[in-house]
Steps between C-alpha positions, in 0.01 A plus 500: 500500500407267189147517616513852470650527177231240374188713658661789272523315189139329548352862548624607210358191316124565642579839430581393104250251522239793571627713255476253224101470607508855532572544151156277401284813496192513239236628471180443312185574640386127546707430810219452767469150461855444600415684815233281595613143438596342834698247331892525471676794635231690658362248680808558754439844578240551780188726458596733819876577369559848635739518164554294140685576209386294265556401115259270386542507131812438281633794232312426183721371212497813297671699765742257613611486186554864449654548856731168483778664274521819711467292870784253340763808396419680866556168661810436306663863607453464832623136517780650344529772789510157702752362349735779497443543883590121533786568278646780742391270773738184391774778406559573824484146675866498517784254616285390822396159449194518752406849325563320138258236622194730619570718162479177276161416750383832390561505178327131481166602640512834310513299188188306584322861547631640180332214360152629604566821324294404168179402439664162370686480848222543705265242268812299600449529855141453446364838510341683247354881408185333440459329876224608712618629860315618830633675786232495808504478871369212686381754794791706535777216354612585160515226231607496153423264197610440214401305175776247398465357110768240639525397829776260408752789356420693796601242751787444306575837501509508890725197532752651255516790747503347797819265389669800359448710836601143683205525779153353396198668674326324796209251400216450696122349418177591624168259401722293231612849296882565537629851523839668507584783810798700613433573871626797699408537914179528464346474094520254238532633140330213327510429169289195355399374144133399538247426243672619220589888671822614673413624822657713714367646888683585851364355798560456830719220630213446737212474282307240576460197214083599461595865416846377275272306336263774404786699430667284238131449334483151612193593716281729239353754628104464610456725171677680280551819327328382166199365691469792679541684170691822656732489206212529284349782682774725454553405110146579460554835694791624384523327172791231596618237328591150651840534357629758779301599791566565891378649797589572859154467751642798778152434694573082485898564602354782804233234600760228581680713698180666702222124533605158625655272222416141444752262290803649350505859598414402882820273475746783344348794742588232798866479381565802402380589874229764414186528710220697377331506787730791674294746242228641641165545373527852399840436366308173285233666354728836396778269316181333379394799366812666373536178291149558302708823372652315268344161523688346161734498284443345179734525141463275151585549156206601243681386184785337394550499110751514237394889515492580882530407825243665762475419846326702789508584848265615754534599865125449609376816739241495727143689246514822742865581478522358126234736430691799633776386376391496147434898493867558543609413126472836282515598086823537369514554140606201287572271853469145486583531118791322261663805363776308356873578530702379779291553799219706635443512881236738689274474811202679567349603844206758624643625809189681614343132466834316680369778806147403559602128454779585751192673760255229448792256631562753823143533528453142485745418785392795724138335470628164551862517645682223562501296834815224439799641657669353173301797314584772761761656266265507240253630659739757680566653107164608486578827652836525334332488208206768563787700565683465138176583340538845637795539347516779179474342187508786205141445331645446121654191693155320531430595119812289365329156401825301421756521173600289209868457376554335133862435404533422151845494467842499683842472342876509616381396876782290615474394859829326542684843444226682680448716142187683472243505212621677159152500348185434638114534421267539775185628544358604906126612564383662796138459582343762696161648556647854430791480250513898393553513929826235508620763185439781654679405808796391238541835347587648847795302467548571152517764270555275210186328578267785530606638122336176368150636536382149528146368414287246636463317142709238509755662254859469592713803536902492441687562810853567469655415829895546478595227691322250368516623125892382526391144538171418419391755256176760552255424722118540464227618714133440467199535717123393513270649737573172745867390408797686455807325336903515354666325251833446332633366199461437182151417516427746765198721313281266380577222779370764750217611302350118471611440871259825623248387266497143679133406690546342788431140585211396644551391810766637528826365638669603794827383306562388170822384347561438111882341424653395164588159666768409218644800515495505884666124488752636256642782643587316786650250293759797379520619837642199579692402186656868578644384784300607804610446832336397827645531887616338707306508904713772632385740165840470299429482121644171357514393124307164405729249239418585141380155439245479768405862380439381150278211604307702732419750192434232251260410761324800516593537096283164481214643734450797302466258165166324710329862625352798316305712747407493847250659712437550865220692660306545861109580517315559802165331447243450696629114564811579584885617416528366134814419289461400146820435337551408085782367352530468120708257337678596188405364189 
């Protein structure tokens, strides 16, 4: 039972241990040579990973120090949350000695976490936001590891827990190197302070000594990922940084599965009682195959400053459907653009494009169906799918490209009393091939509409829609000869009119966000100072304590302070499915 509660607490300190690295993320553009020396931490991490997450340089001074003072206060309101958790905890121990006892346990070992909650606590344990970190498989067996600026205050750290939870971890040495495990039936979780990094991996209790060895590091690998320079390939290709950048091989993690395994893997495969060899040929080469799709997975950060914080991520596609992919993103006005305000959010798609990408897959398989009986319902919904191509689709469908909503403002929106807007400014665009069609089709619906005589010159027209005059005011209509679109409030005319006026990225995304971060970090900071409720598992509403309501909101109060703007979009390039993402940091 103690061994239980200690594999808990020890996941949670990897997990804070990799969250303090996580935080080292910079980013100037002279990071490759980080990513190529094969001394220190990647010298551990083999050249055929199938996956690595790896931060290989420390946050730069400058944007520590602008981020420390924000990290501290959102540290310091959740530790708070902890506490008042432990509070109620302790409250409720009661006049049962035994229960008193486990409670006073509890409280003990919670203490020694709430310590970690600030940058000073976890410098204390030995940790820091500046320590370099790696995640990788050895084969298929994860390992983590993690920079320590003090191996002493770490250790120390440990001990303290381990006489406060009154059951000290098995120790066990392999080639002279000691090493800490908790063992279940059949896994060790082992965790080991070697050469300066905390390290942290599952393996089998049966693992030989020759593999354990290579998985604790002991045993480098023949080479390694900086020799190989893979890290520096994708930097140079995408524009990484050493500071953050990871991938995930999907043709290396097929191929151990599908071709005989030497060392590690061959060991793991044997105990986890898989045999390859039942697939046959056909069934090989299609999985083979199917993998190539979508051979890698690959994400970094381009920049970390005291200004922003970009990072990237691509889903690599096979060239041919890449290519066809590409076509599918179409022009919407003003798309993939900052408008300011609270939020914008639109999408974009050419539907007549989506259908021949959608035949040249059916053709594709008819030409070359599948053989694998593990690809027979696949290959089964080529037919179904012939047959919902036939299906009526009014044409002014395959004319709508995508739309674009801007919300500039929103005001009396409480969701703890389930209250609606009062106010609100909001812009929507409609892009469309034939916008005077989409009207036209709108007048038959309403009179109202059809007195506007409207143009196609981009000049809003006043709308006066009862219903929504009560609330939000007149609405305006204005119209282009490819995008139709609405707005309310009090910016509504010339909002619109810039909005239809918008060009269109190039490329274009198939969806682009835009978000006032602070704002976005706020309002759920009153949403929660308001007193908003959660539920329980059966769906009844129940209220949260005021207290851990309040620290929860300066939380988010705090997070807002750090942010200004964030944006998210998705391309479809001829590489791949990309997804740059920007934060900015407030000045």
């Amino acid at each position: 039972m103690l061994n239980i509660r200690f594999l808990k607490i020890v996941c949670v300190l990897c997990a804070i241990a990799l969250a303090a690295s996580a935080c080292s993320r910079s980013a100037d553009k002279e990071a490759s040579s980080a990513l190529l020396t094969t001394e220190g931490l990647l010298q551990y991490v083999p050249a055929d990973t199938p996956y690595a997450f790896v931060m290989a340089e420390p946050m730069p001074e400058d944007v520590l120090d602008k981020m420390r003072p924000h990290i501290d206060s959102i540290l310091a309101s959740y530790r708070h949350v902890l506490e008042l958790v432990i509070g109620e905890q302790t409250g409720e121990s009661g006049e049962d000695p035994e229960n008193a006892a486990r409670v006073a346990q509890f409280s003990s070992v919670a203490a020694e976490f709430l310590n970690l909650m600030s940058i000073e606590g976890l410098r204390n344990a030995g940790l820091s936001l500046k320590s370099r970190s790696a995640f990788y498989g050895v084969g298929l067996l994860p390992v983590l590891r993690v920079e320590l600026i003090d191996v002493e205050a770490f250790e120390a750290t440990i001990a303290r827990l381990e006489e406060k939870i009154g059951d000290a971890m098995s120790v066990a040495s392999i080639d002279g190197q000691s090493y800490r495990y908790l063992a279940a039936a059949e896994a060790r979780l082992i965790i080991a302070v070697i050469d300066g990094y905390l390290l942290v991996t599952v393996v089998p209790t049966a693992l030989s000594s020759e593999q354990l060895s290579v998985a604790l590091g002991l045993t480098l690998p023949e080479q390694n990922i900086a020799a190989a320079g893979v890290l520096d390939e994708f930097a140079n290709e995408y524009g990484y940084t050493g500071h953050v950048l990871g991938f995930l091989d999907i043709e290396r993690l097929v191929a151990i599965f599908l071709d005989h395994q030497p060392g590690m893997n061959a060991e793991l495969l044997e105990l986890m009682d898989y045999d390859g060899s039942t697939l046959s040929d056909v069934c090989r080469a299609e999985i083979r195959e199917m993998s190539g799709i979508m051979p890698r997975i690959v994400t970094g950060y381009t920049e970390i400053s005291v200004t922003n914080i970009r990072s990237h991520a691509i889903f690599e596609i096979r060239n041919d459907i890449a290519t066809g992919l590409a076509t599918l993103a179409a022009a919407v006005p003003g798309l993939g653009k900052d408008h300011g305000g609270l939020f914008s959010l639109g999408m974009s798609l050419d539907l007549l494009a989506a259908r021949d990408f959608y035949i040249a897959r059916l053709d594709a398989l008819e030409a070359d169906p599948y053989e694998c009986e593990l690809f027979a319902e696949l290959q089964d919904g080529v037919a179904k799918g012939r047959e919902a191509l036939n299906q009526p689709i009014p044409p002014i469908a395959y004319g709508i490209k995508g739309f674009l909503a801007v919300v500039d403002k929103i005001e009396g929106f409480d969701i703890a009393k389930q209250q609606p807007p009062t106010d609100v400014d909001m812009r929507v665009l409609v892009a469309i091939d034939n916008a005077e069609g989409l009207l036209a089709m709108g007048t038959m619906f309403s009179p109202e509409l059809a007195a506007l005589n409207l143009q196609p010159d981009a000049k809003p027209v006043k709308f006066e829609v009862p219903q929504a005059a009560s609330q939000f005011g007149a609405a305006y209509i204005g119209m282009t000869e490819n995008a139709l679109g609405i707005a309310v409030g009090s910016n509504a005319e010339s909002g619109l009119a810039d909005l239809l006026l918008e060009t269109a990225s190039e490329p274009p995304p198939i969806l682009s966000m835009r978000m006032d971060a602070g704002r976005y970090y706020d309002f759920l900071g009153e949403s929660m100072s308001a007193g908003n409720v959660g539920e329980t598992a059966d769906g009844q509403s129940v209220e949260m304590p005021p207290e851990v309501l309040e620290a929860m909101s300066d939380a988010m109060t705090e997070a807002g302070k750090m942010f200004d703007r964030m944006s998210i979009d998705i391309f479809l390039t001829e590489r791949g499915i990309e997804f740059p993402t920007t934060m900015t940091l407030r000045d």
